[in-house]
C-alpha positions in Angstrom: 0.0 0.0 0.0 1.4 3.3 -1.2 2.7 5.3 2.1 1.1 8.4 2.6 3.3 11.4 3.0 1.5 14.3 3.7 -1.8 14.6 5.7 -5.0 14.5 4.1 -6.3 17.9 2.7 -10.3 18.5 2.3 -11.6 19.8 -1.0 -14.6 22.1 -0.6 -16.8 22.9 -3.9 -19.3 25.9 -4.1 -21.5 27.2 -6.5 -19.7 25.8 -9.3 -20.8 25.9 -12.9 -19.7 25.1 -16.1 -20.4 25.4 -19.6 -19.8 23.4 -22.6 -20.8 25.7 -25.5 -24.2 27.0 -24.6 -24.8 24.1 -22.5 -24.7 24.4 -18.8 -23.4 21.2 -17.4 -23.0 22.1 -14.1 -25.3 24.5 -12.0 -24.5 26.1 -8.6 -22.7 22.2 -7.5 -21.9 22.3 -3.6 -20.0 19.2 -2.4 -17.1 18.6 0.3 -15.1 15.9 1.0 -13.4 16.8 4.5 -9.3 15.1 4.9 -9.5 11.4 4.9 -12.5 11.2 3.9 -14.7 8.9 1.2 -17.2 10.0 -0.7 -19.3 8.8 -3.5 -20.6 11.0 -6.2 -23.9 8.7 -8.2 -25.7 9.8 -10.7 -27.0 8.5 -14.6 -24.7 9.1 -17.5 -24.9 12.6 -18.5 -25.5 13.8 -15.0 -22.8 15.8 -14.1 -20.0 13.2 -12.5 -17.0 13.7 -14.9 -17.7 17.4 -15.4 -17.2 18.2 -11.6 -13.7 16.3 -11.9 -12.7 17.8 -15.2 -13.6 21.3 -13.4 -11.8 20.6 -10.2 -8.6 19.2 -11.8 -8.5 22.3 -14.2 -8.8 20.3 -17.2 -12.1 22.0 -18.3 -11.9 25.9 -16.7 -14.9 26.6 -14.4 -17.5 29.0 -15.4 -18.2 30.4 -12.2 -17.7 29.2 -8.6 -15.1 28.0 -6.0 -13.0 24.8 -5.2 -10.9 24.8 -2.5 -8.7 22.0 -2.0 -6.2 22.4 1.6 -7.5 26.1 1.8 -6.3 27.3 -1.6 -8.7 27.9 -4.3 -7.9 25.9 -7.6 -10.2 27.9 -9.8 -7.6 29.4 -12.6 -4.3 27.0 -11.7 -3.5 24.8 -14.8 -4.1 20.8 -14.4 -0.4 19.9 -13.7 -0.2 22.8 -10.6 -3.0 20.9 -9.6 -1.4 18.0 -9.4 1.5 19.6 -7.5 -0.9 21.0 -5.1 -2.0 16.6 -4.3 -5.1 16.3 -6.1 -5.2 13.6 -8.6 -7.5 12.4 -11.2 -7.8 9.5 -12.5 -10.2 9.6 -15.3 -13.0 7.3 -16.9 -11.8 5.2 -19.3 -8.9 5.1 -18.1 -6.8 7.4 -20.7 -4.0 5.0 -21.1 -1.3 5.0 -23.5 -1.7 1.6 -25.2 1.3 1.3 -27.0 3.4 1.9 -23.8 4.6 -0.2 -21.4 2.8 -0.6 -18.2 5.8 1.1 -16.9 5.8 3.7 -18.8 2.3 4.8 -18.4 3.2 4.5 -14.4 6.2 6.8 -14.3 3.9 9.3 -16.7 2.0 10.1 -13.7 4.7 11.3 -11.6 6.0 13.8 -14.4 5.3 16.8 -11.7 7.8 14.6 -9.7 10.5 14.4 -11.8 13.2 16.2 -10.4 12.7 13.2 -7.4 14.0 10.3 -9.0 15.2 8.4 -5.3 10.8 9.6 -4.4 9.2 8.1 -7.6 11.9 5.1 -7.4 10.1 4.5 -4.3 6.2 5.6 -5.1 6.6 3.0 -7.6 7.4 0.6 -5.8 5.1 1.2 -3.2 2.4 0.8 -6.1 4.2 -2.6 -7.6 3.1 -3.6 -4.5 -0.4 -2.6 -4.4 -0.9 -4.2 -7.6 1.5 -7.4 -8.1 0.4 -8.7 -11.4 2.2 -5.1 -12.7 5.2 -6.1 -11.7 5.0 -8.7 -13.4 3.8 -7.4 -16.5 5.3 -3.9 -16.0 7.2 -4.5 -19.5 4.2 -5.5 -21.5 2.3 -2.4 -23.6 -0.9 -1.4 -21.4 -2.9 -2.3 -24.0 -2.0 -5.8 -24.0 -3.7 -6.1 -20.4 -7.2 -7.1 -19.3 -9.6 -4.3 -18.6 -9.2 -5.0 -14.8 -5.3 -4.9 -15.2 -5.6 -1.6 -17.3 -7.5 0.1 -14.3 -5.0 -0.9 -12.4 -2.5 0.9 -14.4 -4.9 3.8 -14.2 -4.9 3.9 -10.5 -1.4 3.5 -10.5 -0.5 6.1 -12.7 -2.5 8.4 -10.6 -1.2 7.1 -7.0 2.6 8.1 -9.0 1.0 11.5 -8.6 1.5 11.3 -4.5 -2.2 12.1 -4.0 -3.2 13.8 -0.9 -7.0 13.5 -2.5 -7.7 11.3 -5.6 -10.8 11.9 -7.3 -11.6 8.5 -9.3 -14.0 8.3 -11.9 -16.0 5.7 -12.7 -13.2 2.7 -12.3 -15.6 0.2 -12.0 -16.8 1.0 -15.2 -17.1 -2.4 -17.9 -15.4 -4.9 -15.1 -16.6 -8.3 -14.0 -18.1 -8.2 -10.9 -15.2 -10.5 -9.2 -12.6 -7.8 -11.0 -15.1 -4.5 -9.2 -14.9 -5.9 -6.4 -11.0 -6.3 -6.0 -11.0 -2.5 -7.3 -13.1 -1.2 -4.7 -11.3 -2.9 -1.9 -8.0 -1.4 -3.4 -9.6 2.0 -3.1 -10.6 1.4 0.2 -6.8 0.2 1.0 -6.1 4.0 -0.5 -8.3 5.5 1.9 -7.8 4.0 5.2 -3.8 4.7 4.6 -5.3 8.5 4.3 -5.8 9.9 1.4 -9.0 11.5 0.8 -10.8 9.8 -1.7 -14.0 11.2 -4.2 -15.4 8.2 -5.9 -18.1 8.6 -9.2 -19.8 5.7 -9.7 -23.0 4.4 -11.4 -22.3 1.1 -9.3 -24.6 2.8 -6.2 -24.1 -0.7 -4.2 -21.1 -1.4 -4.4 -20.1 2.5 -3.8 -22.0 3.2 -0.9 -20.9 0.0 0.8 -17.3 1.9 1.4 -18.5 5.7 1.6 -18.3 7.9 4.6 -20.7 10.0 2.7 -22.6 10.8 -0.3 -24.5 13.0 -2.8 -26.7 12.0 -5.9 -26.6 14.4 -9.0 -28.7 15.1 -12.2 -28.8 17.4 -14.8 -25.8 18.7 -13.0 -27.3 19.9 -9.6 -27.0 18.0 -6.4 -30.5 16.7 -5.6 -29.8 14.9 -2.4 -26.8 14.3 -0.1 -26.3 11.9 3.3 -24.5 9.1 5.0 -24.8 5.8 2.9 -27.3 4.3 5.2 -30.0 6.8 4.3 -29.5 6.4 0.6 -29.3 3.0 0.9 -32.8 2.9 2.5 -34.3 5.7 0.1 -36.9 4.5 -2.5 -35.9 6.9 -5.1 -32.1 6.2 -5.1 -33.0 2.0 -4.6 -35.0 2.4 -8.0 -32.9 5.0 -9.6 -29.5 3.4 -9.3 -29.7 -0.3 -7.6 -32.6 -1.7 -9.1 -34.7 -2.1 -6.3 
């Protein structure tokens, strides 16, 4: 299990919007995930999920609105100061770099790092032995893997980022259940070592099983927010996004 370094830091959103041509995506979104905390972000494709991480790791600017991650406010910093500030995404679908080796893609993510060779030498390791099977395959092109071994990479490449909050979208996303359910005990691993953690997930069971907290958005608001229990037990998110 990757060692965590630093403490914790909380990332605090507020009234955040943003706009993909003339369409508003997101709408006045509040959501906080206090240090060492995890919490689940649900909602239907199209709701809003990867737009909030796209806006709060500066890929996609804000349109209006605050995040705060450790006190300072993100809005306006460019994805890779991000980064150096300890927030980490790691993105839906996974984003690898097929035709690279596993290793390659891995020491890609600590590229904000790289005047600390001896510190990635030993992040790396650190993640090898997270995941095992990429040591072992740590020579192979990522694209050669399974889907379950390519989320690994994707994990890995973001954990090469030192996180001090990783925002992880959708990795469950096209696994076998056996394959989910090794992922979000990994993630869980992550968190307990203390690393804030904001999971986005369609996979409401399995999700709220491990959250501290959570909210549910659509059409890029958040409609409801609470401790897993709750939600769990609530009609509208049972039929909405667990099938019961």
């Amino acid at each position: 299990m990757p060692e965590q370094r630093k403490a914790a830091a909380g990332l605090v959103i507020e009234n955040l919007s943003l706009d993909y041509g003339s369409f508003r995506a997101l709408d006045g979104v509040r959501l906080e995930a206090k240090p060492g905390e995890l919490v689940v972000l649900l909602g239907a494709n199209g709701a809003g999920k990867s737009s909030i991480f796209l806006a709060t790791s500066g890929i996609h600017p804000a349109a209006g609105g605050s995040i705060r991650f450790g006190g300072r406010e993100l809005v306006g910093m460019k994805p890779s100061q991000i980064v150096g500030q300890g927030l980490v995404l790691c993105p839906e679908g996974r984003k690898l770099f097929p035709q690279m080796s596993v290793l390659q893609n891995l020491n890609l993510g600590a590229y904000v790092h790289r005047g600390d060779r001896a510190g990635n030498e030993r992040r790396l390791a650190e993640v090898m032995a997270l995941f095992p099977i990429l040591q072992e395959k740590q020579h192979q092109p990522a694209g050669s893997l399974s889907g379950g071994q390519q989320q690994m990479v994707a994990i890995g490449r973001a954990l090469m980022g030192r996180p001090q909050a990783l925002l992880l979208d959708e990795p469950s996303l096209g696994l076998a259940p056996l394959v989910v359910k090794q992922v979000f005990e990994v993630i869980q691993r992550i968190n307990r070592a203390g690393t804030t953690v904001m999971l986005a997930e369609q996979n409401a069971y399995a999700a709220l099983k491990i959250a501290d907290r959570a909210y549910v958005i659509e059409s890029g608001r958040i409609v409801m927010e609470g401790d897993p229990q709750s939600l769990l037990k609530n009609d509208e998110v049972r039929r909405a996004y667990i099938g019961a």
